[in-house]
Each structure stands twice: as structure tokens, then as C-alpha cells.
N, C-alpha and C positions, 0 to 999 in steps of 0.2 A: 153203670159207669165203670165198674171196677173192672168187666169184660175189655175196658179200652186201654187198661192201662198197661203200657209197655214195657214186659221184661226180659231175660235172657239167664241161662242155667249160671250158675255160681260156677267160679274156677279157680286152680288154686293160688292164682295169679290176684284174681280179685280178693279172695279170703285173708291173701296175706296182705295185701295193700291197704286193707277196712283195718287190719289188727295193727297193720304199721302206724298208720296217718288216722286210728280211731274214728270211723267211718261207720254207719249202719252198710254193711254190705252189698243190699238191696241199690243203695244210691252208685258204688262204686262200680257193678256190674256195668249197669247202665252207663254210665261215663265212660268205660272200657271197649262198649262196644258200641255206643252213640257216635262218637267221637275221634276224629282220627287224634294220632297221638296223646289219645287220655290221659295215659300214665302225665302228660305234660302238664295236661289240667289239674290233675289232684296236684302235684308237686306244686303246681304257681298257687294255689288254693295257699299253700304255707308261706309264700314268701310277702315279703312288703311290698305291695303293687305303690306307683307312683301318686301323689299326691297333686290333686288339681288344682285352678282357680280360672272362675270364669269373671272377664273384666266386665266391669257394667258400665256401659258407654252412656246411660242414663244418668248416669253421677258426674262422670269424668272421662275424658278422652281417653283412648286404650294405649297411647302412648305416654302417656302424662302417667298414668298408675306404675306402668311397668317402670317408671325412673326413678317414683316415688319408691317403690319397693327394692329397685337394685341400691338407692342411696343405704336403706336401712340394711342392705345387706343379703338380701335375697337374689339367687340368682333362675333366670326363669326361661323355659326351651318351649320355641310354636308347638303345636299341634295342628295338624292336620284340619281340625274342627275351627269353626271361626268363634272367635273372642277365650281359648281355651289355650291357657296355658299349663306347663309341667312346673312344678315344684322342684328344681334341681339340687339346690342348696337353701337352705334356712338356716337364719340366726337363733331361731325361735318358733313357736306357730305362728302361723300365717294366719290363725285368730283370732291372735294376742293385738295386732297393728291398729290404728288408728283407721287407717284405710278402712279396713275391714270393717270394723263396727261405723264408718259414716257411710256402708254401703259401696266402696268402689270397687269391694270385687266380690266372689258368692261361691266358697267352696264346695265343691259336687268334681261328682266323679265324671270322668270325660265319655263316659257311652251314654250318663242321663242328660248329656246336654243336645243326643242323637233327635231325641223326638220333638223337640220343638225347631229344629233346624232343618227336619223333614215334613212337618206340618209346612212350614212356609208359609207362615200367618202374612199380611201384609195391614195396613194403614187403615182400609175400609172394612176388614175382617169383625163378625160376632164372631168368638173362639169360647169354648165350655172344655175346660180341664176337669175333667170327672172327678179324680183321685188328687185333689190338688196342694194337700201338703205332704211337707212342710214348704215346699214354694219352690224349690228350686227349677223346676221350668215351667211354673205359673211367672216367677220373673224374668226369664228368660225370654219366653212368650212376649211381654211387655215390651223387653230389650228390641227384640225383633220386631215390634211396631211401631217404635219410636214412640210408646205412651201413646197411642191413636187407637179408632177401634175399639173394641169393649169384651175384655173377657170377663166369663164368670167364670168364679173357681171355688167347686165345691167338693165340702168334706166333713163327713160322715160326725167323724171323731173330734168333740167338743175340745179333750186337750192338745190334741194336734191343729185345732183352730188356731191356737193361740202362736204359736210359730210361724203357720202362716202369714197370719198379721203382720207379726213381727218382720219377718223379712219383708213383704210387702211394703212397710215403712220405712224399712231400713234401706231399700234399695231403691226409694222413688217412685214407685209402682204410683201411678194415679189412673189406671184405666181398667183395674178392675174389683168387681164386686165377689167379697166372697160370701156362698151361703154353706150354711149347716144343713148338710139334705143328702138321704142317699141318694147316690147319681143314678140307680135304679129308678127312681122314681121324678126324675128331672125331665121327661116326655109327658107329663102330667102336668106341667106346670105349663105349660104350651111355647117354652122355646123352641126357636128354628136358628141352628147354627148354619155357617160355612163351614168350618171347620171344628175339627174335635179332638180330643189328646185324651185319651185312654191308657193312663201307667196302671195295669192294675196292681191289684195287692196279690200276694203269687208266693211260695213257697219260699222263694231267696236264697235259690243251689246258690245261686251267680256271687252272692255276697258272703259265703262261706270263710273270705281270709279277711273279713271285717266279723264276723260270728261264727266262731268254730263249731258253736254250740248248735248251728243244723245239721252239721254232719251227723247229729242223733234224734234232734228233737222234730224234724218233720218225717212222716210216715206215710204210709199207703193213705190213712183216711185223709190228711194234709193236703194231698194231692188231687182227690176226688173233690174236695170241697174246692179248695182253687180253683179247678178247671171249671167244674158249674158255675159257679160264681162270676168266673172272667165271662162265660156265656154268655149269662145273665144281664152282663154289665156292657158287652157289645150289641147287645140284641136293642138296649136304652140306648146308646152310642147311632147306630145306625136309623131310631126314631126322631133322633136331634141335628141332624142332619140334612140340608138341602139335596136337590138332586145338583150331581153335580160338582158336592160340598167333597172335603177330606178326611178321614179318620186315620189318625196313627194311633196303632195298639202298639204297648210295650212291654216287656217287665223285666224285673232281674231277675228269674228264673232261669235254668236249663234247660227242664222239662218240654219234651214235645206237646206233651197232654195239655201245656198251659201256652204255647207258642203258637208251634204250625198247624196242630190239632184245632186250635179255637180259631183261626183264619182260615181252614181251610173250612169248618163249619159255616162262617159265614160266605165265602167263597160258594158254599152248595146249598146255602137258603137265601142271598141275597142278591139283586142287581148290581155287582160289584167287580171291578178290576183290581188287582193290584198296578203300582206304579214303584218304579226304582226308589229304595233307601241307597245314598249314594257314597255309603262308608260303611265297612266290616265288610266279612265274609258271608259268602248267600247262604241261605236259611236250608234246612234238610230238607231234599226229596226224597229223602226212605229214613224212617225209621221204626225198627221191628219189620212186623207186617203190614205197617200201614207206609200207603204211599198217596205223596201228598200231589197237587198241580204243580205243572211246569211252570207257572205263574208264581209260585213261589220261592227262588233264587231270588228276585226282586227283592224280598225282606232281608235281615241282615242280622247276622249273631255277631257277638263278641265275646273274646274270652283272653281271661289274662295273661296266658301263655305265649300268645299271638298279639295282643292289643295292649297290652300291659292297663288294661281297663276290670273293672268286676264284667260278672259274665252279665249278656245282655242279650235282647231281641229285640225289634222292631218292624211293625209292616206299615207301610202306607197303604189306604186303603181306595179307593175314588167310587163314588156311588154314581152310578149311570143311570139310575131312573128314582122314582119319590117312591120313597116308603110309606106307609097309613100307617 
């Protein structure tokens, strides 16, 4: 695995930007030459990106919250994305409000609200969110089916269940089941989804001006283990799957290794198309020496230089024939 992973010689552009902005080097290169306008990326990496809220139409109309919040003082600007708004002004946090804690809105960042608005669950839909707390687009998910339909939402991590729950109650959620299960092993159980939401677990370049503390603490073996692991966890994704059915991969990474790299893998072992994410910027057709399908523009990055969002990825996936 370490033969895949993607570098470029140090410069003394990159050494000093690592020493400025306290970077392992390794990461900064990469960003310098991945990326048009890097230098822009690390820089937004420092700054206070915008602060979200997703309204829950499950609770309360989407115009009735936003009134209740300007009465208290909040003032609030569309997004592009549906039910997501910008946090302009605050009197306070916005999860201090009453609102908040009776569920009528669900703060998350505006690119993780990307993959369940790309799934396009609907009414009659079984949906399996692999990786599904702490909830934020396992209730999303919900949102978007009006409570109909039946998702499972499974996760791993015992105290990360309990979050889940939590918002799951807090937000009205009644249509779905959560299990304690690695979603590795959720094709064993003998579900058949339509559709599938794959956020996996992933390095977290993309979240760096929420944890400074990656700009040191993730490494080469970080990266190896990630990418295997997302493999791993697509290869169950595409066994839970109708022919047919939909798979959105995600993560907050930057990393190709863990993005285009593990869709373009399934792309060359599976019966699979991509299909348009219809927000962000298209997904790398070269990066290093590897170069990926013209199929993948479809998928879509984000970054908070450009998106004023954490960095992000997403592909929809479409399975054309049944997997065993």
C-alpha cells in the first residue's frame, strides 16, 4: 500500500509554510501541488469558517424556526444546499436555544449535509448509513423521507451510540433502527438495501481549522490504514446493495488515497457508474502519477477557501448489475 501513496519533493516554499502554519511538511507538499491555489487552502485552514444549521422540517416548518431564531436575535443567510442555513450573527450559541435542544434545527457543517441530499432517499427507500454517528445525516436522511421508509444506522463505537440516540430523539427520528455492528460485517447479516451512505472514518485533512492538532498527528501509516479500511468498508457497501440501488462515499479528508483512489478501485472491480454530485467542485483527474476515470468529475470536493465549508468529498455511486 505505501507504493500508492502520493508524494512530491519538499520545496523551500513548502518547508517554510510547514514552519509557519506548524504543519508535518509531508501534508503541506501535497496540498501545494494537489491543489490549485494551496497556499489558499492552508491559509483558510486558520481562519473561522462559517458556522451552520440544518432546519428540521420534522419538528417544525422551515420558516416558522428561522422567525423563532431572528426573534431571539440570530440573523441567518440561504445556502445553496436545501434546509441549510449560515450562521451570520449570534447573540449566543445557537446551542444554547431552546429550539435547539427540542430538535428544530441540527448544527453540522454545510458539506456533511452533501451526502444525504445526493443519496436521494425517498418514502419507499431501506437506506444502511454505515458509519452513522453521531447522526447528523442519519437525521437528515429521516428529514428527507419524511419519517417513511426504514433506515438502519450502524456504529461500531459503543460511546458514540449514545449520541446517536440522542439526536435521533431529539430530532424526531422514528424511522430508524440503530445497531452496534461493524458495517464490515453488515452483508452477513443478510440485508439488501436501495440505497447506502458510506461517510467513512478517514484521516480529517479537511477538518484541520476545527483540530489543528492533524496538521501533526496523522502520518504515512494513518493514511495506509484509512485507505484500506475505506476499501474494506466499500467492498461491504457494494454487497448491501440492490442492482440498481445507490452508494454515496464520503469523507472529510483531502487525501486522493482515501477519495478518487478508493472510487476509482471500485470503479475497476465493480459493475458500477458514477452519477453527478450536483454541488462543489469536480473531483481530481490526476493526481501524482496516478490518473483516475473521466467518470470522475461527477464526484465533488470541497474546500474552505472556495466553499467557505471543511474540506470534503463525495461520489455517488449506481450499481448496474447484482453483486454475490
Amino acid at each position: 500500500m505505501e507504493k500508492d501513496i502520493i508524494d512530491f519533493p519538499s520545496t523551500s516554499e513548502s518547508k517554510r509554510l510547514a514552519k509557519q502554519y506548524g504543519y508535518n511538511e509531508f501534508i503541506v507538499r501535497r496540498f501545494l501541488n494537489l491543489f490549485e491555489n494551496g497556499k489558499e487552502l492552508i491559509e483558510a485552514m486558520e481562519s473561522t469558517l462559517p458556522t451552520y444549521i440544518r432546519i428540521n422540517t420534522l419538528k417544525k416548518r422551515e420558516e416558522t424556526v428561522i422567525s423563532l431564531l431572528e426573534e431571539r436575535g440570530f440573523s441567518l443567510k440561504e445556502t445553496p444546499y436545501s434546509y441549510m442555513y449560515e450562521v451570520v450573527d449570534a447573540p449566543y450559541s445557537p446551542g444554547a436555544t431552546p429550539e435547539y435542544l427540542m430538535g428544530y434545527y441540527y448544527i453540522q457543517d454545510a458539506s456533511s449535509a452533501i451526502p444525504p441530499l445526493a443519496l436521494e432517499p425517498n418514502k419507499q427507500d431501506v437506506v444502511v448509513d454505515m458509519c452513522a454517528a453521531p447522526g447528523g445525516k442519519t437525521t437528515f436522511l429521516a428529514q428527507l423521507m419524511n419519517n417513511e421508509g426504514v433506515i438502519i444506522a450502524a456504529e461500531i463505537n459503543r460511546e458514540r451510540i449514545n449520541s446517536l440516540i440522542h439526536n435521533i430523539h431529539r430530532c424526531g427520528v422514528i424511522n430508524t433502527l440503530v445497531m452496534k455492528v461493524d458495517a464490515k460485517k453488515l452483508p452477513e447479516i443478510g440485508i439488501m438495501a436501495d440505497k447506502v451512505l458510506l461517510d467513512a472514518p478517514c484521516t480529517g485533512e479537511g477538518i484541520i481549522h476545527k483540530d489543528p492538532s492533524r496538521k501533526t498527528s496523522r502520518d504515512l501509516k494513518d493514511l495506509i490504514f484509512c485507505s484500506t479500511m475505506q476499501r474494506e468498508l466499500v467492498d461491504s457497501a457494494l454487497k448491501l446493495v440492490k442492482k440498481g440501488g445507490i452508494i454515496v462515499y464520503s469523507t472529510c479528508s483531502l487525501a486522493p488515497e482515501e477519495n478518487e483512489m478508493v472510487v476509482q478501485y471500485v470503479i475497476d472491480n465493480y459493475p458500477v457508474r458514477l452519477e453527478e454530485v450536483s454541488y462543489g467542485s469536480p473531483a481530481l483527474l490526476k493526481a501524482g502519477k496516478y490518473e483516475f476515470s473521466r467518470q470522475m468529475k461527477k464526484a465533488k470536493r470541497f474546500f474552505p477557501h472556495i466553499h467557505k465549508t471543511s474540506g470534503f468529498f463525495v461520489a455517488r455511486i449506481r450499481v448496474t448489475e447484482e453483486i454475490l
